[in-house]
DSSP file (Angstrom, degrees, kcal/mol; ACC not computed):
  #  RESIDUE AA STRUCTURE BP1 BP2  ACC     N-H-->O    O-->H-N    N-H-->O    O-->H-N    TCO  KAPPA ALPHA  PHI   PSI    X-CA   Y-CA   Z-CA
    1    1 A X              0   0    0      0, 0.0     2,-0.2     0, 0.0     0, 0.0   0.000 360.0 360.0 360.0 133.3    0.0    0.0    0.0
    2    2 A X        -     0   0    0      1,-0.0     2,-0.3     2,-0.0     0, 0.0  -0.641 360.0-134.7 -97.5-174.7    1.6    3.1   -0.8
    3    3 A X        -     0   0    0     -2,-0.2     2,-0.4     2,-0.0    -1,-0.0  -0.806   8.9-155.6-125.6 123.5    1.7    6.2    1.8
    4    4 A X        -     0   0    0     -2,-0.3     2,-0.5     2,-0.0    -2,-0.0  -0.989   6.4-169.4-117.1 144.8    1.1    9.5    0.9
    5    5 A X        -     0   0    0     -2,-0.4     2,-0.4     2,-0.0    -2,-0.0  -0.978   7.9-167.3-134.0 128.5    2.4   12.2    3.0
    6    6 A X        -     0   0    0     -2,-0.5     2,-0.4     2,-0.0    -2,-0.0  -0.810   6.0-158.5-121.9 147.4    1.1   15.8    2.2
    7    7 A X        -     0   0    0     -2,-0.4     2,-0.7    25,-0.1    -2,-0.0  -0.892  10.0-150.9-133.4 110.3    2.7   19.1    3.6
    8    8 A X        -     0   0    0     -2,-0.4    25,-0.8     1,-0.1     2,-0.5  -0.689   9.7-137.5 -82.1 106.3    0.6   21.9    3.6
    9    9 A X  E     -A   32   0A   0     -2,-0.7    23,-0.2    23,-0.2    20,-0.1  -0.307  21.8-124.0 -56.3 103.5    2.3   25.5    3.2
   10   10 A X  E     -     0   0A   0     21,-1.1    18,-0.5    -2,-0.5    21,-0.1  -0.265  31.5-179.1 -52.9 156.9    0.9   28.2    5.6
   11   11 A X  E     -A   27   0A   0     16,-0.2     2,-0.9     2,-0.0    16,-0.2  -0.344  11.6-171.4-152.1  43.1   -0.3   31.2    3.8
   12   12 A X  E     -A   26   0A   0     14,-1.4    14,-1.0    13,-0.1     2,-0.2  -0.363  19.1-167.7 -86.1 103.9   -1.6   34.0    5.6
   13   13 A X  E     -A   25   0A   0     -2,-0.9     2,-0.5    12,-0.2    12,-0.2  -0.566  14.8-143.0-104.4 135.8   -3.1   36.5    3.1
   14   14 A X  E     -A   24   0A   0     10,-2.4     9,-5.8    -2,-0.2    10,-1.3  -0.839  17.5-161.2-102.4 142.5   -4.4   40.3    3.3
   15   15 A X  E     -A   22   0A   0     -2,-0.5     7,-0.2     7,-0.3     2,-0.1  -0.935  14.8-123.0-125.4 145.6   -7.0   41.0    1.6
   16   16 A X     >  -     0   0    0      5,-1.0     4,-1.8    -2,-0.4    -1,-0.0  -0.291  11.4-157.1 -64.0 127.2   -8.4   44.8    0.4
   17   17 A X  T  4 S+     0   0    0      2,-0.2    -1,-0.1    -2,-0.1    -2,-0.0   0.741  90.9  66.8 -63.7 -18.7  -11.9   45.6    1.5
   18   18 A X  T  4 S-     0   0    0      1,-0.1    -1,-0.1     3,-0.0     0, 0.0   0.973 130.2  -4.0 -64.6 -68.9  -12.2   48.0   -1.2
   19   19 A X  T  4 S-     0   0    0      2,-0.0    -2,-0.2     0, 0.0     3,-0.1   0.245  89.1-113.3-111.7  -2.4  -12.1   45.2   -4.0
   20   20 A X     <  +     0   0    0     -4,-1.8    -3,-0.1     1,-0.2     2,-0.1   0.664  66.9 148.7  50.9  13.7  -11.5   41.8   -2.2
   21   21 A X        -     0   0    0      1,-0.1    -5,-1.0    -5,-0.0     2,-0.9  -0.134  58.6-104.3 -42.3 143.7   -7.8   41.5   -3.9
   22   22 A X  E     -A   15   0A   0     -7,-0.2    -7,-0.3     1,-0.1     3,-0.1  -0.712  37.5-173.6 -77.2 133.6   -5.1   39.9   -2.4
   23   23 A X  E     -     0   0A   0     -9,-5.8     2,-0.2    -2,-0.9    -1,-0.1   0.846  60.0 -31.3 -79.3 -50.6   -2.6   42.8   -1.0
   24   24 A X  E     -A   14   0A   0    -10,-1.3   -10,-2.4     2,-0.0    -1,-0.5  -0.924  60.9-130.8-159.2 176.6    0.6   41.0    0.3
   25   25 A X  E     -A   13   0A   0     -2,-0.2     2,-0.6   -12,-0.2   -12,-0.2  -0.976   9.4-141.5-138.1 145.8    1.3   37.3    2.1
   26   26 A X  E     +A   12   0A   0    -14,-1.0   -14,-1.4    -2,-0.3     2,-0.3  -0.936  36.1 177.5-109.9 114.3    3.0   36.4    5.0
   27   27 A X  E     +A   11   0A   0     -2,-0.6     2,-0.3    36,-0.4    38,-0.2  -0.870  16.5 177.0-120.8 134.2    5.0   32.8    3.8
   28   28 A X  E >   -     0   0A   0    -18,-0.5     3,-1.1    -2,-0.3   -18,-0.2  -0.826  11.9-166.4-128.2 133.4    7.2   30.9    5.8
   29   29 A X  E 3  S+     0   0A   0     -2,-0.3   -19,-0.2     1,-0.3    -1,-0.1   0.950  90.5  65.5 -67.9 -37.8    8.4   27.4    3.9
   30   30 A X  E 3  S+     0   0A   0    -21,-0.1    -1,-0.3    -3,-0.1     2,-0.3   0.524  92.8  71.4 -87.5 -18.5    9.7   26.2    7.3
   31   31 A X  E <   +     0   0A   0     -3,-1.1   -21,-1.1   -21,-0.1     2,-0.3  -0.877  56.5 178.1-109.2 133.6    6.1   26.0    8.8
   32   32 A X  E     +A    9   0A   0     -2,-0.3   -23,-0.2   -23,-0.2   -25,-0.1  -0.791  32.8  63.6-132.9 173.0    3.3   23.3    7.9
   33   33 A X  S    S-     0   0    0    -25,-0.8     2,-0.1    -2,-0.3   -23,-0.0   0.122  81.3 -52.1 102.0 151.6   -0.1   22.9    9.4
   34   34 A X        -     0   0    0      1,-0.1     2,-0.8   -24,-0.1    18,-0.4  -0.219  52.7-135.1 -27.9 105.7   -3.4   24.1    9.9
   35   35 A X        -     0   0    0     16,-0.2    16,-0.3     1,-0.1     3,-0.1  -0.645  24.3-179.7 -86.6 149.5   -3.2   27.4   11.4
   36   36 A X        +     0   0    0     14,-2.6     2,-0.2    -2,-0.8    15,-0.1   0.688  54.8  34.1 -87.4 -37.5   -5.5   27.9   14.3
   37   37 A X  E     +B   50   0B   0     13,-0.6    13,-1.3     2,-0.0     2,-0.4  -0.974  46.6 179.9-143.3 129.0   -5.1   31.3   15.5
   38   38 A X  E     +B   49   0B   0     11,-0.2     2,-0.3    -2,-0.2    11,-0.2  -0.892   6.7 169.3-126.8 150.3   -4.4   35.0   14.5
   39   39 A X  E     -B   48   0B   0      9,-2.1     9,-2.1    -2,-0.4     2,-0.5  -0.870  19.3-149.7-159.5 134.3   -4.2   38.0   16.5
   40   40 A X  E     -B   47   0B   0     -2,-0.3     7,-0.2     7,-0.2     5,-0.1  -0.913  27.0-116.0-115.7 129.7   -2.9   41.5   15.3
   41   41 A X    >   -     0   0    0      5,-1.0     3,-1.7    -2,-0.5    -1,-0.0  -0.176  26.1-114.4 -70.4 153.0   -1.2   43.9   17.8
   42   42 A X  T 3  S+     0   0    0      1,-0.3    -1,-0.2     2,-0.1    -2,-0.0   0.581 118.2  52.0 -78.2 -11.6   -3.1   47.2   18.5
   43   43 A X  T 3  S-     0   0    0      3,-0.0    -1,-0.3     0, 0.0    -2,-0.1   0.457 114.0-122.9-106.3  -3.6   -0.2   49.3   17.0
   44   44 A X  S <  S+     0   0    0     -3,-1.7    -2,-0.1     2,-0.1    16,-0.1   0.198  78.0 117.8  87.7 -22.1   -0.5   47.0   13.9
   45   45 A X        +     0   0    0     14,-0.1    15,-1.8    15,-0.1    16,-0.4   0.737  64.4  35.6 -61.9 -21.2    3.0   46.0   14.0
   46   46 A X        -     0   0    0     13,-0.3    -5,-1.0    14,-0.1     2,-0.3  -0.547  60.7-152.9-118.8 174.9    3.1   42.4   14.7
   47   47 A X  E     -B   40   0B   0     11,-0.5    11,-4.6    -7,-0.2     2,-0.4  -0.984  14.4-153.9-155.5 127.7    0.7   39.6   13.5
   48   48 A X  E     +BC  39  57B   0     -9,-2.1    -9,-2.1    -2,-0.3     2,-0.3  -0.790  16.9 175.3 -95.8 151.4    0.4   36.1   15.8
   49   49 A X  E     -BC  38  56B   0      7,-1.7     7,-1.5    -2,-0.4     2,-0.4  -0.936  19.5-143.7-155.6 148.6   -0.5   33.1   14.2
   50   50 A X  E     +B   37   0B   0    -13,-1.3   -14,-2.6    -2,-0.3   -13,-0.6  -0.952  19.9 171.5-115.6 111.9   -0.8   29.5   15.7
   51   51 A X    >   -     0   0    0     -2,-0.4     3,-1.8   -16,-0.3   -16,-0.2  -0.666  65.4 -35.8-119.7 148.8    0.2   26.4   13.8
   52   52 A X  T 3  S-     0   0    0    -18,-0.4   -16,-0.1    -2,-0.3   -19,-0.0   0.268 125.8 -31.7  38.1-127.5    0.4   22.9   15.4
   53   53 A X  T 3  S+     0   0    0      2,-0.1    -1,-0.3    -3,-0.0     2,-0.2  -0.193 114.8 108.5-122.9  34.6    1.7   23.7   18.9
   54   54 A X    <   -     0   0    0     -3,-1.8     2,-0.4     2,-0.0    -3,-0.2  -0.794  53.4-153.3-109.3 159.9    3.8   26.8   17.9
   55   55 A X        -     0   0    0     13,-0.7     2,-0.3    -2,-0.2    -5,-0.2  -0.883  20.6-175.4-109.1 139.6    3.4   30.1   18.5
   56   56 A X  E     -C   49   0B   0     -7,-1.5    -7,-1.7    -2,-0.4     2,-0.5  -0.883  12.0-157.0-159.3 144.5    5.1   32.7   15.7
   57   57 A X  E     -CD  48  67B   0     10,-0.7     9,-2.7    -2,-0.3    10,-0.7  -0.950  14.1-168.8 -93.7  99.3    5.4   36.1   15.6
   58   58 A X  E     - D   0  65B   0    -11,-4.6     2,-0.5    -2,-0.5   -11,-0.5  -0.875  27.9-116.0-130.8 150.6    5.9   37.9   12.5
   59   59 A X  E >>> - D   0  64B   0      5,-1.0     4,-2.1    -2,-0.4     3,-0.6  -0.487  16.6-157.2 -39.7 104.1    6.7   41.3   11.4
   60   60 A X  T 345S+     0   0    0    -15,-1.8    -1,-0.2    -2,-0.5   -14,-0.1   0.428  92.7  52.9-102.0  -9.5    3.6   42.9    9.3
   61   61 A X  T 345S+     0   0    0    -16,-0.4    -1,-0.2     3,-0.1    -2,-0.1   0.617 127.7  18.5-105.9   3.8    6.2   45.5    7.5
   62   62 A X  T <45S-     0   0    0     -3,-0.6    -2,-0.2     2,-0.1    -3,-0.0   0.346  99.1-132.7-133.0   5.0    8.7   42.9    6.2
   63   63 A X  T  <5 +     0   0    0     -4,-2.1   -36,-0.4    -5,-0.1     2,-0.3   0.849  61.1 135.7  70.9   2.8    6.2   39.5    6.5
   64   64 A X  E   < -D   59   0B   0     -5,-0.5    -5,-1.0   -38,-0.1     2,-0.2  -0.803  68.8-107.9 -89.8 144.2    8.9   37.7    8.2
   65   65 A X  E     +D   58   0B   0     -2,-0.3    -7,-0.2    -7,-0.2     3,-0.1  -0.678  34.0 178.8 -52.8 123.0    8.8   35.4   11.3
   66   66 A X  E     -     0   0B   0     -9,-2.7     2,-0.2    -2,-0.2    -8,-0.1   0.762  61.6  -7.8-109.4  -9.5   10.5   37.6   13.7
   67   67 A X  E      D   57   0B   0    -10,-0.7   -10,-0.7     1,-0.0    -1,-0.1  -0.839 360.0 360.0-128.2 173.3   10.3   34.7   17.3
   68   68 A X              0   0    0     -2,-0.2   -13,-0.7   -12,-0.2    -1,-0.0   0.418 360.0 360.0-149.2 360.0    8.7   31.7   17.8
């Protein structure tokens, strides 16, 4: 029997309200899974997200993971 083993790429997309267009994406290869959770910091810089049983923090002006 063969095995398939699938790895799903997180993807966390903003989208315009004006037009429903994508604006930018926050990618990391290094992260798989079902994300769970989001939360956006009241100054707007930072963006939480929860994947499997991480935590990551990423930058919202350069879209990067900046902790985990």
């Amino acid at each position: 029997m063969a095995r398939l083993d699938f790895l799903f790429l997180v993807e966390i997309v903003t989208i315009s309200k004006a037009d429903w267009t994508k604006n930018a994406s926050f990618v990391n290869k290094d992260i798989a899974g079902a994300v769970t959770s989001l939360a956006l910091s009241p100054n707007g810089v930072y963006l939480a997200s929860a994947c499997q049983s991480n935590i990551y923090i990423w930058s919202t002006q350069t879209r990067r993971i900046i902790t985990q």
